[in-house]
C-alpha positions as CSV (number, residue, x, y, z in Angstrom):
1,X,86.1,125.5,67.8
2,X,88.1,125.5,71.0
3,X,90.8,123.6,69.7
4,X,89.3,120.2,71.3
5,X,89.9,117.9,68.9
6,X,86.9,116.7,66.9
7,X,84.9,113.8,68.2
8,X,85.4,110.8,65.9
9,X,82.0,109.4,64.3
10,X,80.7,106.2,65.8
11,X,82.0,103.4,63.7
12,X,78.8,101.7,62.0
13,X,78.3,98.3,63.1
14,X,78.7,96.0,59.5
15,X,75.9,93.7,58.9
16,X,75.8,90.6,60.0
17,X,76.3,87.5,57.6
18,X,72.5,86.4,56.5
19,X,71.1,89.9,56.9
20,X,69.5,90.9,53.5
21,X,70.7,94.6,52.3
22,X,67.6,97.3,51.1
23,X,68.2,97.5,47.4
24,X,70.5,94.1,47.3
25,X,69.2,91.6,45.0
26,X,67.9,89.4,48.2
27,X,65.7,92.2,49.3
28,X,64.7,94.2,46.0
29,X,62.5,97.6,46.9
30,X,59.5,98.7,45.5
31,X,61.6,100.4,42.9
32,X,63.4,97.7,41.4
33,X,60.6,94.7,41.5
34,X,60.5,92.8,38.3
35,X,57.4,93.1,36.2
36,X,54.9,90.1,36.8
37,X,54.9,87.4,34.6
38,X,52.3,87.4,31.4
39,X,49.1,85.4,31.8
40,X,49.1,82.4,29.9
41,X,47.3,81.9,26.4
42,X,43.4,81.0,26.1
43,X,43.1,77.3,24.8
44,X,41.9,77.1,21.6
45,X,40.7,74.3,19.4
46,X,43.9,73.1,17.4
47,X,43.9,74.6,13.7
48,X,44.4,72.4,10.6
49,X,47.9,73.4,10.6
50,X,48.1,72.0,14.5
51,X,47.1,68.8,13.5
52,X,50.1,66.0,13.5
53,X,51.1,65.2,9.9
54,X,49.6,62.0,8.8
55,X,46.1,62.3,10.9
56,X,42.9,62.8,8.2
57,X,41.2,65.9,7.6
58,X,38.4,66.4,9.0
59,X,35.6,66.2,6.4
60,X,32.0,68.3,6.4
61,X,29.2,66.2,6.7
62,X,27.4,65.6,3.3
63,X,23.9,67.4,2.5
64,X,21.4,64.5,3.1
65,X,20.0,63.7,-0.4
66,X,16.6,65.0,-1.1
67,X,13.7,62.1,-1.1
68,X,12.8,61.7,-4.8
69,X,9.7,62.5,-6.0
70,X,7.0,59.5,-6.8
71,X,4.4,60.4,-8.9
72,X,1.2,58.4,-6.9
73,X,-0.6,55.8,-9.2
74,X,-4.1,57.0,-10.5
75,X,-7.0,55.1,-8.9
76,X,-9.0,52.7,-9.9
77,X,-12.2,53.6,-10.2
78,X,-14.1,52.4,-13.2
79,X,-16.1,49.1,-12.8
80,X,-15.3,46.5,-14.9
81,X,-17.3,45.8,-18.3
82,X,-19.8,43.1,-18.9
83,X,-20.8,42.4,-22.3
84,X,-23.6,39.9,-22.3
85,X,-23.4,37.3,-25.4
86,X,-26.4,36.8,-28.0
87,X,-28.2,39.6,-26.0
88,X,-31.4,38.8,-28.4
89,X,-34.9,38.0,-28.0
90,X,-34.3,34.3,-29.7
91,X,-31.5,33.5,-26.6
92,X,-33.2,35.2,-24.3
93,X,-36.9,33.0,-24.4
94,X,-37.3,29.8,-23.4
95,X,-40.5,27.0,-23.3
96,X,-42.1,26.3,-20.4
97,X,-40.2,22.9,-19.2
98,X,-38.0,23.3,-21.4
99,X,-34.0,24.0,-21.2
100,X,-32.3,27.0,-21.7
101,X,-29.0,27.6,-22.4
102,X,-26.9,30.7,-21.1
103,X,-25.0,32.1,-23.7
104,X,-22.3,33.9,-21.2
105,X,-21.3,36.7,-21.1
106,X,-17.5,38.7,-21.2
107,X,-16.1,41.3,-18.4
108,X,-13.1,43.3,-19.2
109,X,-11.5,46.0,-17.0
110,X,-10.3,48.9,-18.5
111,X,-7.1,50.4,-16.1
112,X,-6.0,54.0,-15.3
113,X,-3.2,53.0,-18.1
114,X,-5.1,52.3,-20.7
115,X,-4.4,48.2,-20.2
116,X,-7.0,46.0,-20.3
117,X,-7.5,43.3,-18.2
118,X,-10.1,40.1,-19.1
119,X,-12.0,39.1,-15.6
120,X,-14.5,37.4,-18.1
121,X,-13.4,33.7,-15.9
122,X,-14.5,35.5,-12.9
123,X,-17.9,36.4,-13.3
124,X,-20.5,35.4,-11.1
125,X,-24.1,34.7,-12.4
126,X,-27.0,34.6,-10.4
127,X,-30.5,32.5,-11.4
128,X,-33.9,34.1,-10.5
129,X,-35.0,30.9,-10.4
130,X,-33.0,27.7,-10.3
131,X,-34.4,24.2,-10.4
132,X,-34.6,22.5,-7.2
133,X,-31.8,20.9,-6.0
134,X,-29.5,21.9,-9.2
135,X,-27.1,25.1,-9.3
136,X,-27.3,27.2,-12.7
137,X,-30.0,25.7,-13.7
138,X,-32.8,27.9,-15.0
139,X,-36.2,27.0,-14.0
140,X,-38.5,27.3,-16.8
141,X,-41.4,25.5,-14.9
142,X,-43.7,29.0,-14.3
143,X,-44.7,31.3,-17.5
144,X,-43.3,34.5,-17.2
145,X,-39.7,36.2,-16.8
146,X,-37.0,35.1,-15.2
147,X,-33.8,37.3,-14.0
148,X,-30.0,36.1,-14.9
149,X,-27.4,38.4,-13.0
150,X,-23.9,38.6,-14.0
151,X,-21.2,40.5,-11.4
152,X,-18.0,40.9,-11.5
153,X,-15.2,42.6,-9.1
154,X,-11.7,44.1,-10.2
155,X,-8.7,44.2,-8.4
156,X,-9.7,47.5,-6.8
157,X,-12.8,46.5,-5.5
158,X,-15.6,48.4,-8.2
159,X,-18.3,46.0,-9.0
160,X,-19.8,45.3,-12.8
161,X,-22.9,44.2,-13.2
162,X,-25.3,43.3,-16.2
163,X,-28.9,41.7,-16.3
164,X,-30.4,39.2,-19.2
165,X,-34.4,38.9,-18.6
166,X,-35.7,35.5,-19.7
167,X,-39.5,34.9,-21.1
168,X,-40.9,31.7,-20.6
169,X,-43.6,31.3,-23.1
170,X,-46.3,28.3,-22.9
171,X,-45.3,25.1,-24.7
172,X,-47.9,25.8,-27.6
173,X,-46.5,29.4,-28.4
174,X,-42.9,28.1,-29.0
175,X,-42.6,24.2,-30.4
176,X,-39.3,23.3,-29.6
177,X,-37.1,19.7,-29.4
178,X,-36.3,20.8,-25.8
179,X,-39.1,19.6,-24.0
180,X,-39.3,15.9,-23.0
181,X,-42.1,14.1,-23.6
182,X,-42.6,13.4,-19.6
183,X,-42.8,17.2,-18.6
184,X,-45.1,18.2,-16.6
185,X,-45.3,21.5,-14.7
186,X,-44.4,21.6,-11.1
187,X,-46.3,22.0,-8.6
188,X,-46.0,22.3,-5.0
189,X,-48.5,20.0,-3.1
190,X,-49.7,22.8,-0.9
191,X,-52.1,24.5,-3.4
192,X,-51.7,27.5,-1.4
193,X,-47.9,27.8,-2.1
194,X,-45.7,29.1,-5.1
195,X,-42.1,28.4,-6.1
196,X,-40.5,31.3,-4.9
197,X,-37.5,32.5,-7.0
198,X,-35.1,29.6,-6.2
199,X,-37.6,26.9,-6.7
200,X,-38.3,26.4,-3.0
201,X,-42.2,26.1,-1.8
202,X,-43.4,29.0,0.2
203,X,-46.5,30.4,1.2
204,X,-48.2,32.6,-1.9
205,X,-49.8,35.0,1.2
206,X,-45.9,35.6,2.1
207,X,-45.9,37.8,-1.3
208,X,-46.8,41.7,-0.6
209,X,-47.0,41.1,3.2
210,X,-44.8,44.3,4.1
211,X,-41.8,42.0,4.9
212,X,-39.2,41.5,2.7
213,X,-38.4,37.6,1.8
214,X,-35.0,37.9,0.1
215,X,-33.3,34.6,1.2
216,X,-31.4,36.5,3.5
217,X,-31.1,35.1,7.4
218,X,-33.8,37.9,8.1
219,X,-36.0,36.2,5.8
220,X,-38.7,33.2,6.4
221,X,-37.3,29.7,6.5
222,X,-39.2,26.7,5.1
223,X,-38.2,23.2,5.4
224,X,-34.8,24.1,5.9
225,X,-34.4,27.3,3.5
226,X,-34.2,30.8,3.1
227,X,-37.4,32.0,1.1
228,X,-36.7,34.6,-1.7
229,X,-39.2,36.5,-3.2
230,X,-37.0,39.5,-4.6
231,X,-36.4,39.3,-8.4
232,X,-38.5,40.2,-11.0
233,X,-40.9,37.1,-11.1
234,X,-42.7,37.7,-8.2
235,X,-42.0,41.7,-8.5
236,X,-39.6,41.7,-6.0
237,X,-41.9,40.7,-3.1
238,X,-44.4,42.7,-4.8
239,X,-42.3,46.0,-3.9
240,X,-41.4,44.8,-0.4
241,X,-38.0,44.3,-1.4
Protein backbone atom coordinates (compact mmCIF):
# COMPACT_ATOMS: atom_id res chain seq x y z
CA UNK A 1 0.00 0.00 0.00
CA UNK A 2 1.31 3.37 -1.16
CA UNK A 3 -0.61 5.27 1.22
CA UNK A 4 -3.48 5.99 -1.64
CA UNK A 5 -6.34 5.74 0.19
CA UNK A 6 -8.43 2.65 -0.38
CA UNK A 7 -11.00 2.69 -3.19
CA UNK A 8 -14.51 2.59 -1.65
CA UNK A 9 -16.67 -0.48 -2.89
CA UNK A 10 -19.33 0.29 -5.41
CA UNK A 11 -22.54 0.95 -3.46
CA UNK A 12 -25.04 -2.03 -4.54
CA UNK A 13 -27.93 -0.76 -6.27
CA UNK A 14 -31.23 -1.94 -3.68
CA UNK A 15 -33.85 -3.68 -5.43
CA UNK A 16 -36.45 -2.29 -6.91
CA UNK A 17 -40.08 -2.40 -5.33
CA UNK A 18 -41.90 -5.62 -7.00
CA UNK A 19 -38.64 -7.46 -7.56
CA UNK A 20 -39.04 -10.93 -5.85
CA UNK A 21 -35.73 -11.74 -3.52
CA UNK A 22 -34.00 -15.61 -4.15
CA UNK A 23 -34.87 -17.32 -0.91
CA UNK A 24 -37.81 -14.56 0.04
CA UNK A 25 -41.11 -16.18 0.54
CA UNK A 26 -42.31 -14.69 -3.17
CA UNK A 27 -39.56 -16.59 -4.88
CA UNK A 28 -38.82 -19.79 -2.63
CA UNK A 29 -35.60 -21.99 -4.07
CA UNK A 30 -35.36 -25.43 -4.72
CA UNK A 31 -34.40 -25.80 -1.10
CA UNK A 32 -37.22 -24.43 0.68
CA UNK A 33 -40.31 -25.75 -1.69
CA UNK A 34 -43.11 -27.10 0.29
CA UNK A 35 -43.89 -30.68 -0.02
CA UNK A 36 -46.76 -31.45 -2.57
CA UNK A 37 -50.04 -31.96 -1.41
CA UNK A 38 -51.37 -35.79 -0.61
CA UNK A 39 -53.46 -37.42 -3.33
CA UNK A 40 -56.87 -37.60 -2.34
CA UNK A 41 -58.73 -40.81 -0.98
CA UNK A 42 -60.05 -43.73 -3.33
CA UNK A 43 -64.05 -43.60 -3.24
CA UNK A 44 -65.35 -46.40 -1.59
CA UNK A 45 -68.86 -47.72 -1.14
CA UNK A 46 -70.23 -46.08 2.10
CA UNK A 47 -70.01 -48.63 5.20
CA UNK A 48 -73.09 -49.35 7.47
CA UNK A 49 -71.64 -46.92 9.82
CA UNK A 50 -71.72 -44.22 6.75
CA UNK A 51 -75.23 -44.58 6.34
CA UNK A 52 -77.49 -41.50 7.68
CA UNK A 53 -79.29 -42.54 10.86
CA UNK A 54 -82.83 -43.35 10.18
CA UNK A 55 -82.24 -44.96 6.51
CA UNK A 56 -83.00 -49.16 6.59
CA UNK A 57 -80.46 -51.61 6.53
CA UNK A 58 -79.84 -53.12 3.78
CA UNK A 59 -81.26 -56.74 3.95
CA UNK A 60 -79.67 -60.09 2.04
CA UNK A 61 -81.90 -61.48 -0.27
CA UNK A 62 -83.70 -64.64 1.03
CA UNK A 63 -82.70 -68.30 -0.26
CA UNK A 64 -85.57 -69.01 -2.72
CA UNK A 65 -87.53 -71.86 -1.14
CA UNK A 66 -86.96 -75.31 -2.50
CA UNK A 67 -90.03 -76.64 -4.84
CA UNK A 68 -91.69 -79.33 -2.76
CA UNK A 69 -91.68 -82.64 -3.65
CA UNK A 70 -95.07 -84.34 -5.23
CA UNK A 71 -95.20 -87.68 -5.14
CA UNK A 72 -96.76 -88.46 -9.00
CA UNK A 73 -100.22 -90.43 -8.91
CA UNK A 74 -99.86 -94.27 -9.84
CA UNK A 75 -101.50 -94.94 -13.26
CA UNK A 76 -104.33 -96.39 -14.14
CA UNK A 77 -103.89 -99.33 -15.76
CA UNK A 78 -106.18 -102.11 -14.93
CA UNK A 79 -109.40 -102.51 -17.12
CA UNK A 80 -112.48 -102.24 -15.50
CA UNK A 81 -114.46 -105.61 -14.32
CA UNK A 82 -117.48 -107.01 -15.91
CA UNK A 83 -119.32 -109.57 -14.07
CA UNK A 84 -122.04 -111.02 -16.27
CA UNK A 85 -125.41 -111.92 -14.30
CA UNK A 86 -127.09 -115.50 -14.25
CA UNK A 87 -123.94 -116.58 -16.49
CA UNK A 88 -125.90 -120.19 -16.82
CA UNK A 89 -126.91 -122.40 -19.37
CA UNK A 90 -130.86 -121.82 -18.40
CA UNK A 91 -130.31 -117.69 -19.12
CA UNK A 92 -128.15 -118.18 -21.67
CA UNK A 93 -130.67 -120.49 -24.30
CA UNK A 94 -133.46 -119.27 -25.92
CA UNK A 95 -136.41 -120.86 -28.51
CA UNK A 96 -136.33 -120.23 -31.83
CA UNK A 97 -138.91 -117.14 -32.15
CA UNK A 98 -138.98 -116.76 -29.06
CA UNK A 99 -137.79 -113.74 -26.55
CA UNK A 100 -134.91 -113.70 -24.53
CA UNK A 101 -134.18 -111.68 -21.83
CA UNK A 102 -130.68 -110.23 -20.92
CA UNK A 103 -129.89 -110.64 -17.54
CA UNK A 104 -127.14 -107.66 -17.38
CA UNK A 105 -124.39 -107.59 -16.32
CA UNK A 106 -122.09 -105.38 -13.51
CA UNK A 107 -118.55 -103.39 -14.26
CA UNK A 108 -116.60 -102.12 -11.43
CA UNK A 109 -113.13 -100.44 -11.58
CA UNK A 110 -110.77 -101.21 -9.23
CA UNK A 111 -108.26 -97.80 -8.67
CA UNK A 112 -104.48 -97.59 -7.98
CA UNK A 113 -105.92 -96.73 -4.32
CA UNK A 114 -107.67 -99.44 -3.58
CA UNK A 115 -111.33 -97.42 -4.29
CA UNK A 116 -113.65 -98.83 -6.25
CA UNK A 117 -115.63 -97.30 -8.70
CA UNK A 118 -119.24 -98.81 -10.21
CA UNK A 119 -119.30 -98.00 -14.19
CA UNK A 120 -121.96 -100.92 -14.21
CA UNK A 121 -124.58 -97.76 -15.79
CA UNK A 122 -122.08 -97.39 -18.51
CA UNK A 123 -121.79 -100.52 -20.14
CA UNK A 124 -122.26 -101.00 -23.61
CA UNK A 125 -123.75 -104.18 -25.04
CA UNK A 126 -123.54 -105.32 -28.41
CA UNK A 127 -126.21 -107.94 -30.21
CA UNK A 128 -124.82 -110.52 -32.78
CA UNK A 129 -127.91 -110.36 -34.08
CA UNK A 130 -130.69 -107.91 -33.50
CA UNK A 131 -134.23 -107.97 -34.93
CA UNK A 132 -134.78 -105.82 -37.78
CA UNK A 133 -135.64 -102.56 -37.20
CA UNK A 134 -135.44 -102.88 -33.17
CA UNK A 135 -132.14 -101.99 -30.94
CA UNK A 136 -131.32 -104.67 -28.13
CA UNK A 137 -133.33 -106.91 -29.36
CA UNK A 138 -132.00 -110.41 -29.76
CA UNK A 139 -132.92 -112.26 -32.82
CA UNK A 140 -133.83 -115.71 -32.09
CA UNK A 141 -135.25 -116.25 -35.70
CA UNK A 142 -131.98 -118.78 -36.93
CA UNK A 143 -130.97 -122.02 -34.77
CA UNK A 144 -127.73 -121.71 -33.53
CA UNK A 145 -125.56 -119.23 -31.25
CA UNK A 146 -125.83 -115.88 -30.92
CA UNK A 147 -122.99 -113.35 -29.47
CA UNK A 148 -123.92 -110.60 -26.57
CA UNK A 149 -120.86 -108.20 -26.00
CA UNK A 150 -120.63 -106.07 -23.01
CA UNK A 151 -117.65 -103.08 -22.90
CA UNK A 152 -116.94 -100.81 -20.79
CA UNK A 153 -114.24 -97.83 -20.50
CA UNK A 154 -112.83 -96.18 -17.19
CA UNK A 155 -111.77 -92.88 -16.69
CA UNK A 156 -108.24 -93.65 -17.90
CA UNK A 157 -109.16 -95.04 -21.02
CA UNK A 158 -108.57 -99.29 -20.36
CA UNK A 159 -111.37 -101.14 -21.90
CA UNK A 160 -113.47 -104.24 -20.10
CA UNK A 161 -114.99 -106.46 -21.96
CA UNK A 162 -117.02 -109.81 -21.32
CA UNK A 163 -119.01 -112.16 -23.89
CA UNK A 164 -122.44 -114.23 -23.04
CA UNK A 165 -122.96 -116.87 -26.07
CA UNK A 166 -126.71 -117.59 -26.68
CA UNK A 167 -128.20 -121.11 -28.11
CA UNK A 168 -131.22 -121.00 -29.92
CA UNK A 169 -132.67 -124.31 -29.85
CA UNK A 170 -135.74 -125.43 -32.26
CA UNK A 171 -139.18 -124.81 -30.76
CA UNK A 172 -139.75 -128.65 -30.08
CA UNK A 173 -136.50 -129.05 -27.98
CA UNK A 174 -137.42 -126.25 -25.51
CA UNK A 175 -141.56 -125.69 -24.95
CA UNK A 176 -141.71 -122.48 -23.66
CA UNK A 177 -144.76 -119.55 -23.04
CA UNK A 178 -142.58 -117.27 -25.08
CA UNK A 179 -143.36 -118.00 -28.40
CA UNK A 180 -146.63 -116.51 -29.93
CA UNK A 181 -148.76 -118.55 -31.62
CA UNK A 182 -148.25 -116.41 -35.06
CA UNK A 183 -144.36 -117.07 -35.24
CA UNK A 184 -143.01 -118.02 -38.03
CA UNK A 185 -139.40 -118.03 -38.97
CA UNK A 186 -138.00 -115.26 -41.15
CA UNK A 187 -137.08 -115.51 -44.18
CA UNK A 188 -135.62 -113.32 -46.64
CA UNK A 189 -137.42 -113.44 -50.05
CA UNK A 190 -134.23 -113.96 -51.98
CA UNK A 191 -133.71 -117.70 -51.32
CA UNK A 192 -130.19 -117.08 -52.01
CA UNK A 193 -129.76 -114.65 -49.00
CA UNK A 194 -129.17 -115.10 -45.13
CA UNK A 195 -129.80 -112.69 -42.27
CA UNK A 196 -126.44 -111.59 -41.58
CA UNK A 197 -125.66 -110.82 -37.92
CA UNK A 198 -127.85 -107.68 -37.56
CA UNK A 199 -130.82 -109.13 -39.25
CA UNK A 200 -130.16 -107.36 -42.54
CA UNK A 201 -130.55 -109.59 -46.02
CA UNK A 202 -127.29 -110.23 -47.74
CA UNK A 203 -126.05 -112.48 -50.21
CA UNK A 204 -125.21 -116.15 -48.47
CA UNK A 205 -122.08 -116.29 -51.40
CA UNK A 206 -120.78 -112.95 -49.53
CA UNK A 207 -119.80 -115.55 -46.61
CA UNK A 208 -116.01 -117.03 -46.97
CA UNK A 209 -115.46 -114.77 -50.04
CA UNK A 210 -111.84 -113.54 -48.77
CA UNK A 211 -113.42 -110.07 -47.88
CA UNK A 212 -114.34 -109.20 -44.69
CA UNK A 213 -118.13 -107.97 -44.23
CA UNK A 214 -118.02 -106.44 -40.72
CA UNK A 215 -120.55 -103.52 -41.07
CA UNK A 216 -117.85 -101.25 -41.31
CA UNK A 217 -117.88 -98.43 -44.30
CA UNK A 218 -115.35 -100.96 -46.08
CA UNK A 219 -117.89 -103.45 -45.94
CA UNK A 220 -120.88 -104.24 -48.71
CA UNK A 221 -123.97 -102.10 -48.54
CA UNK A 222 -127.48 -103.55 -49.23
CA UNK A 223 -130.52 -101.62 -49.44
CA UNK A 224 -129.12 -98.95 -47.45
CA UNK A 225 -126.87 -100.92 -44.87
CA UNK A 226 -123.67 -102.07 -43.81
CA UNK A 227 -123.50 -106.00 -44.11
CA UNK A 228 -121.92 -107.79 -41.07
CA UNK A 229 -120.90 -111.14 -41.16
CA UNK A 230 -118.25 -111.09 -38.24
CA UNK A 231 -119.61 -112.78 -34.95
CA UNK A 232 -119.81 -116.16 -34.15
CA UNK A 233 -123.04 -117.04 -36.15
CA UNK A 234 -121.80 -117.03 -39.38
CA UNK A 235 -118.01 -117.80 -37.98
CA UNK A 236 -116.90 -114.58 -38.35
CA UNK A 237 -117.26 -114.36 -42.16
CA UNK A 238 -116.17 -117.77 -42.14
CA UNK A 239 -112.49 -116.68 -40.90
CA UNK A 240 -112.39 -113.59 -43.18
CA UNK A 241 -112.83 -111.41 -40.34
Amino acid sequence: NDGAPPTPASPTSPPQPGTPVPGSPGNPSPDNLPPPPPPPPPLLPPTVNEIPAGLPLPQPLPNPAPAPFVVPPTPDVNPPQILLLQDNTASNTAVQCGVWQDPGALAVDILPDGAQQDLTDTIMVVYSALVTGTFGVLNTAQVGQQVVEYSVVDDAGNVGSATRVVTIVPQDELPTENIPSSCTVPQCEDPTFVFDCNGVCAPAAWIGDSWCEDGSPNSSIVSGQSVNFNCEFHAFDSGDC
